[in-house]
C-alpha positions as CSV (number, residue, x, y, z in Angstrom):
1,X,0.0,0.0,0.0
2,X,1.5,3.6,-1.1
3,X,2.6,5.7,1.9
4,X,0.5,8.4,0.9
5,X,-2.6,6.0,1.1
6,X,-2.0,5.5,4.9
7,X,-2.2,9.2,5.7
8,X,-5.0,9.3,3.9
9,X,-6.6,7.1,5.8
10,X,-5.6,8.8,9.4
11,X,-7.9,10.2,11.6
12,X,-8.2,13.9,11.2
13,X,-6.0,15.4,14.2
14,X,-8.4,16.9,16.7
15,X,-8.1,21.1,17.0
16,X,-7.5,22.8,20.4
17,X,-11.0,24.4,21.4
18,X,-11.0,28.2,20.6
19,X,-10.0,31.2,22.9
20,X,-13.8,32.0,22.6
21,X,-14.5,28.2,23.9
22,X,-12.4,28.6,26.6
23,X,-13.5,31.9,27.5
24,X,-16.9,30.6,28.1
25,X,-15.8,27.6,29.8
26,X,-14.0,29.1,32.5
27,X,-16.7,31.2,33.3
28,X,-19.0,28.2,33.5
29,X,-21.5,28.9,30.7
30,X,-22.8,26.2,29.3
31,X,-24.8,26.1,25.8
32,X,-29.0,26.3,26.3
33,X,-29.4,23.0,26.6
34,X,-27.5,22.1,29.5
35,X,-29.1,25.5,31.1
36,X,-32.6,23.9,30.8
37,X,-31.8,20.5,31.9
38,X,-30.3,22.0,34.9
39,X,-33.7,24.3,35.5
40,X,-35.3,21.5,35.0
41,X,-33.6,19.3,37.3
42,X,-33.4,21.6,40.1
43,X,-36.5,22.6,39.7
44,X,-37.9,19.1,40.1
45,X,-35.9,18.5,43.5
46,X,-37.3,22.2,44.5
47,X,-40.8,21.3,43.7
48,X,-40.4,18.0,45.4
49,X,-39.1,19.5,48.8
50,X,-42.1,21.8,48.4
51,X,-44.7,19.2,48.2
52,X,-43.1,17.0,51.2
53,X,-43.1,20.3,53.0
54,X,-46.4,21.4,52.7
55,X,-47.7,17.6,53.7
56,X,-45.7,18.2,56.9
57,X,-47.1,21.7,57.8
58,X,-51.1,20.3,56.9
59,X,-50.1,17.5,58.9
60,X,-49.2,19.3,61.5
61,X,-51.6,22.4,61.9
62,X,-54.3,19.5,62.4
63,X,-52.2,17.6,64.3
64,X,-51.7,20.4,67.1
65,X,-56.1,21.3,66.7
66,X,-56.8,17.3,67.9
67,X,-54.3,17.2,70.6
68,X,-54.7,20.3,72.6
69,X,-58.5,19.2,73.0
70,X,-56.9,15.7,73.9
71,X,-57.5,15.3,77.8
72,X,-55.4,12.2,78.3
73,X,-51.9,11.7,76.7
74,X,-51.6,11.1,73.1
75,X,-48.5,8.6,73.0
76,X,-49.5,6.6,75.9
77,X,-53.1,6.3,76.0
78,X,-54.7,2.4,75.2
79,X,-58.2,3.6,73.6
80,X,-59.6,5.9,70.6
81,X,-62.6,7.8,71.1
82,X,-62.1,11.5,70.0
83,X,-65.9,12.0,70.1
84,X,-66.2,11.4,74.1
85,X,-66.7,14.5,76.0
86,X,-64.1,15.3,76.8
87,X,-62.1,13.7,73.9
88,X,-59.7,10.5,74.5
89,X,-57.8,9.2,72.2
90,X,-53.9,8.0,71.9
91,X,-51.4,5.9,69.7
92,X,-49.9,3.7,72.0
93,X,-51.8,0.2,70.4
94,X,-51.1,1.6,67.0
95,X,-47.4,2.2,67.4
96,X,-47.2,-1.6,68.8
97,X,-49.5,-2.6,66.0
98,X,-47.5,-0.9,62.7
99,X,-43.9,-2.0,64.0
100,X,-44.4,-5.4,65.6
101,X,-46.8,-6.6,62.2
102,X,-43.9,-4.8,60.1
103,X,-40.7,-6.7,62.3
104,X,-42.2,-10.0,61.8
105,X,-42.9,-9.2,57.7
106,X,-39.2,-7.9,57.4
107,X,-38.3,-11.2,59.3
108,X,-39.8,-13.7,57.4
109,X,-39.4,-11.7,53.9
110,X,-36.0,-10.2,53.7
111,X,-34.2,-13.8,53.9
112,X,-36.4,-15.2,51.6
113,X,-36.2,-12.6,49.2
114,X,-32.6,-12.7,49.4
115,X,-32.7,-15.9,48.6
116,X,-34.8,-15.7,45.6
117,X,-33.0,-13.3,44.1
118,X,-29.5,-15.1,44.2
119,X,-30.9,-18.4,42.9
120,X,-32.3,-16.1,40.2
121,X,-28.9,-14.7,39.3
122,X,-26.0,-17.6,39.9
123,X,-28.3,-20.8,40.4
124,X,-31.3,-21.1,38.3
125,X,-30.6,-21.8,34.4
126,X,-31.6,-19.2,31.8
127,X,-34.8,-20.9,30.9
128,X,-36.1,-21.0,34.9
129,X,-34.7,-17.7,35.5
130,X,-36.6,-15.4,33.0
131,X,-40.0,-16.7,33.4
132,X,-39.3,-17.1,37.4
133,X,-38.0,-13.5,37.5
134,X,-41.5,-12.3,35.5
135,X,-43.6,-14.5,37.7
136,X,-42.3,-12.6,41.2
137,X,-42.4,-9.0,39.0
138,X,-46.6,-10.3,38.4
139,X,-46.9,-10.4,42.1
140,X,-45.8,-6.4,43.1
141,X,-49.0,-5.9,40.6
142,X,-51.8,-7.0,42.5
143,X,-54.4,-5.3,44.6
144,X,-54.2,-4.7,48.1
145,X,-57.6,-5.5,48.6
146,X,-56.8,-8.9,46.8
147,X,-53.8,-9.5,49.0
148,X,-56.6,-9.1,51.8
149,X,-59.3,-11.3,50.6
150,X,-57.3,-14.0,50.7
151,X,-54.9,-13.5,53.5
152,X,-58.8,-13.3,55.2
153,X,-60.2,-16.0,53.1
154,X,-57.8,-18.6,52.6
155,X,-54.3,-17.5,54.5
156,X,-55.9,-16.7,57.9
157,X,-57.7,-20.8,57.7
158,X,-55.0,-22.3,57.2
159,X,-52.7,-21.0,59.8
160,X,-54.9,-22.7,62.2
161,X,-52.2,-25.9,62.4
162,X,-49.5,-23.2,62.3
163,X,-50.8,-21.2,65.2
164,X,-51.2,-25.2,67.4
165,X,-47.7,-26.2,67.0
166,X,-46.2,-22.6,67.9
167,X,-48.5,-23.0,71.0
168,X,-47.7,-26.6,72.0
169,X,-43.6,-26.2,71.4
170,X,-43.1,-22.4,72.4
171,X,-46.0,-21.1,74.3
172,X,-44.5,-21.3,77.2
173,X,-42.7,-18.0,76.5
174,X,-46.0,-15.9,76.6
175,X,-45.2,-14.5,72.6
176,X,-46.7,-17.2,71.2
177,X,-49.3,-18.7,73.4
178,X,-52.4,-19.2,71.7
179,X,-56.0,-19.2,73.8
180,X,-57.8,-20.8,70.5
181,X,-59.9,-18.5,68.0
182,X,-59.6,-17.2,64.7
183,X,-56.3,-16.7,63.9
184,X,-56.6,-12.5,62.9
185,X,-53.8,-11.4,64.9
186,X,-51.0,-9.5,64.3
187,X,-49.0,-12.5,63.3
188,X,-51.6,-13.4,60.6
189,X,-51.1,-9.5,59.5
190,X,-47.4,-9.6,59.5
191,X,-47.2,-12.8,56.9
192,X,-49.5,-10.9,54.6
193,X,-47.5,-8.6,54.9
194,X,-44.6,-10.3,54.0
195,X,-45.8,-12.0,51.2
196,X,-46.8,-8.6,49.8
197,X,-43.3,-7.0,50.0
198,X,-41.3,-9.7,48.5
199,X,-41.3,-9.2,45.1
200,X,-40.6,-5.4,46.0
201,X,-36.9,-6.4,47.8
202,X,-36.3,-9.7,45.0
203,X,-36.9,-7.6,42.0
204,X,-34.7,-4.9,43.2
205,X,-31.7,-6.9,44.8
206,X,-32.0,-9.5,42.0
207,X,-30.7,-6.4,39.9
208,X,-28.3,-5.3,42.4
209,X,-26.8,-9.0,42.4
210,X,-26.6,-8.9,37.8
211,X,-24.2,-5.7,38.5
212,X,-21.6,-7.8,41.0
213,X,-18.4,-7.4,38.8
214,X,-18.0,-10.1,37.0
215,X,-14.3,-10.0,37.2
216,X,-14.2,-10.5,41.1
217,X,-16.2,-13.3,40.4
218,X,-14.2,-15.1,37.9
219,X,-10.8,-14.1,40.1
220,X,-12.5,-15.9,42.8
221,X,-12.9,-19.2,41.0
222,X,-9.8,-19.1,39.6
223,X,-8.6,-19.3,42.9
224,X,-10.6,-22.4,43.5
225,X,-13.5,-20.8,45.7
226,X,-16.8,-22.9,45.4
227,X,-19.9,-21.1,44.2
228,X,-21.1,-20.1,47.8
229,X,-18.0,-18.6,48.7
230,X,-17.5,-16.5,45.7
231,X,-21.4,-15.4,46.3
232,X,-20.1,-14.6,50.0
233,X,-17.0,-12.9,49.3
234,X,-17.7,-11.1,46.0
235,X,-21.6,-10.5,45.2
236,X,-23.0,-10.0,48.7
237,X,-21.0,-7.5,49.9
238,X,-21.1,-5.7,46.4
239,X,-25.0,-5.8,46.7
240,X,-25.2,-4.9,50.3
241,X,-26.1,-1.1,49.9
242,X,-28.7,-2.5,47.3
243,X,-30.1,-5.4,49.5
244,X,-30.8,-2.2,52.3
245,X,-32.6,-0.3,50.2
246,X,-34.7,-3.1,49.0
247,X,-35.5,-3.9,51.9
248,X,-36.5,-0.4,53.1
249,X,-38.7,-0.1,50.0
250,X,-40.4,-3.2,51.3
251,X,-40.8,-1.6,54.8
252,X,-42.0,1.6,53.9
253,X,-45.0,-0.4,52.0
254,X,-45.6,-2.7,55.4
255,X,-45.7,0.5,57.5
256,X,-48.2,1.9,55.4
257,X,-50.3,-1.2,54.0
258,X,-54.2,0.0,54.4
259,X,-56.5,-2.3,53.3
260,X,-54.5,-5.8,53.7
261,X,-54.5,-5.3,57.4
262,X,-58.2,-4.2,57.2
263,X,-59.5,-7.1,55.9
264,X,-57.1,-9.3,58.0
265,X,-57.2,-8.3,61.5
266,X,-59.4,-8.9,64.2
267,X,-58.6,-5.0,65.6
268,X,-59.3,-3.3,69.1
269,X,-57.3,-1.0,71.4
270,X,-55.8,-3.4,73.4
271,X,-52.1,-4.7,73.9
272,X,-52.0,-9.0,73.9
273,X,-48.8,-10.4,75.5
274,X,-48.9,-13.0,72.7
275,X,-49.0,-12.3,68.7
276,X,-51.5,-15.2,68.2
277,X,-54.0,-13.5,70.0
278,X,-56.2,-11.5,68.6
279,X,-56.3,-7.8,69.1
280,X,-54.3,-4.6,68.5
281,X,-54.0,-2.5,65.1
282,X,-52.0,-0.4,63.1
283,X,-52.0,3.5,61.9
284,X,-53.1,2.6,58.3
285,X,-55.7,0.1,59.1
286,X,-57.1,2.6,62.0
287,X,-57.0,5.7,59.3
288,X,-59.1,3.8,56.6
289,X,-62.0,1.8,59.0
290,X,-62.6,5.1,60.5
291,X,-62.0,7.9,58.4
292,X,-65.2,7.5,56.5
293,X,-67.6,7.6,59.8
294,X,-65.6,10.2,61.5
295,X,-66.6,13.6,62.8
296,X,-64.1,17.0,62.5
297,X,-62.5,15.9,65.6
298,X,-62.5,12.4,64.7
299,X,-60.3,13.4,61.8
300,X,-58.4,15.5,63.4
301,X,-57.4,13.2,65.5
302,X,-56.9,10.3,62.6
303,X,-55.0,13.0,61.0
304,X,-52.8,13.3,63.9
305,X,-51.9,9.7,63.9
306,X,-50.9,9.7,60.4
307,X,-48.5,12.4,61.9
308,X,-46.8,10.0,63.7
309,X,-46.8,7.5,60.8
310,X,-45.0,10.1,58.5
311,X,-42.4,11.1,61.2
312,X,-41.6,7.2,61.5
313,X,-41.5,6.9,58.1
314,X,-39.2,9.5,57.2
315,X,-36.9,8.5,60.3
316,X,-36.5,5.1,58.5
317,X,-35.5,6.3,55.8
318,X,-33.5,8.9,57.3
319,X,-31.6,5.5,59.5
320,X,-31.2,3.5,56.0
321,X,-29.3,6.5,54.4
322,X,-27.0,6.5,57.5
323,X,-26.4,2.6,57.1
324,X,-25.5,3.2,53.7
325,X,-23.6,5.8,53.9
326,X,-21.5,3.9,55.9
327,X,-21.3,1.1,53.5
328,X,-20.4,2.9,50.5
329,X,-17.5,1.3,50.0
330,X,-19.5,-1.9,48.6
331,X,-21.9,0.7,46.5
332,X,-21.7,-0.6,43.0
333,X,-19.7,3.1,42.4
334,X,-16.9,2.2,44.1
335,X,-16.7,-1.3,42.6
């Protein structure tokens, strides 16, 4: 080939950016487009704080109306009845109602889901894997009220064996003594719940788990680690962070399931000793069988509860950050 031909063929070199260019780029003015995206973006975040702030100060101003006409005290008080004269009514029962129902849902789902998702990604050939993966994705669709019918319909029946052996081999701790009954208690709620946040924290550390690097992997069985232990020392703590947030997706939707705990639970303002009994409620379930019936105060006082259930909400989130923002060093950024 002629030499001539060769530098023909030669990229053309790449020219210095004008003074103009530089000008403009040291003092940080960008071309139109990047101005609106950035408008855009920051008014989006803007707008968003806005919204979350005005929820708070609603909340709030209707908060403070229902408790200063509260005679007893609002955090401690076993028993909701904001039309009495003078007006009663406190969370106590519906604190122990969200966060014991949503502890025993995180319990019995996170592992599982965990699970699910790694036999997805390193166990489960291609042909199992896809429609398996679809299947659980299917499940985040459905109803609330369809999660309910049959946690009430079918679920809560057949727990009856369930709730006999926990009685017969561990009731003699008082948690899980059973006194016979329909089993609509807050153990009954907190498997529904559990089998509605599942797919939530599968699908999303399932994807977490597909971004492990690939090399550590492969440097790990070169080395002669077993599947497990390259799962152990490579994906898990890669997917950590990931797993976390997953999983506080899937609480968020426990603490604030309305109309599966409804359906499912036996409620009244009373604290059992044992989670087979039943008995007790939540801040969702409370808002929704009583908001319709309820009086100004009434709903100022539901309204103050759902206070409560925003401030624990956000302080969950606000704790999950911190836990990952101590583990960024697995983030899939610093991979």
């Amino acid at each position: 080939m002629d030499i001539s031909t060769k530098k023909s063929d030669a990229p053309p070199p790449v020219s210095p950016p004008s003074e103009t260019e530089q000008k403009r780029a040291a003092r940080g003015v960008t071309r139109p487009g990047d101005r609106v995206f950035l408008g855009l973006s920051r008014g989006s975040g803007i707008f968003l704080l806005v919204i979350m702030a005005a929820i708070a100060a609603f909340l709030t101003y209707r908060s403070v109306i229902a408790i200063s006409k509260d005679e007893s005290n609002f955090l401690t008080t076993f028993e909701w009845n904001p039309t009495a004269v003078p007006p009663s009514f406190g969370i106590a029962v519906l604190v122990y109602g969200t966060v014991i129902s949503s502890i025993i849902a995180m319990v019995i789902a996170v592992p599982i889901a965990v699970g699910i998702a790694l036999f997805i990604t390193h166990y489960a050939p291609r042909r199992l894997g896809g429609p398996l993966s679809y299947v659980i994705d299917l499940l985040a669709a459905v109803p609330s009220i369809v999660y309910g019918l049959w946690g009430a319909l079918v679920l809560a029946p057949q727990l009856i064996g369930l709730f006999g052996w926990l009685d017969d081999y561990f009731g003699w701790t008082g948690i899980l003594d059973w006194q016979g009954g329909a089993p609509r208690s807050l153990f009954t709620v907190g498997i529904l719940l559990a089998i509605m946040i599942l797919p939530i924290i599968t699908s999303v550390s399932r994807e977490v788990f597909r971004q492990a690097p690939q090399m550590h992997q492969e440097a790990a069985l070169a080395l002669g680690a077993t599947r497990w232990e390259v799962i152990r020392m490579s994906v898990l703590p890669f997917g950590r962070s990931g797993v976390i947030s997953a999983s506080m997706l899937g609480l968020g939707r426990a603490l604030g399931e309305t109309m599966a705990v409804a359906t499912v639970l036996s409620p009244s303002f009373e604290i059992n000793a044992s989670l087979l009994d039943p008995g007790g409620g939540t801040f969702a379930q409370n808002i929704a069988s009583k908001f319709s019936e309820a009086s100004e105060m009434g709903r100022d006082a539901l309204i103050a509860s759902g206070l409560v259930l925003f401030v624990i909400t956000l302080l969950v989130n606000g704790g999950a950050r911190m836990i990952i923002a101590r583990r960024a060093e697995y983030s899939g950024a610093n991979a």
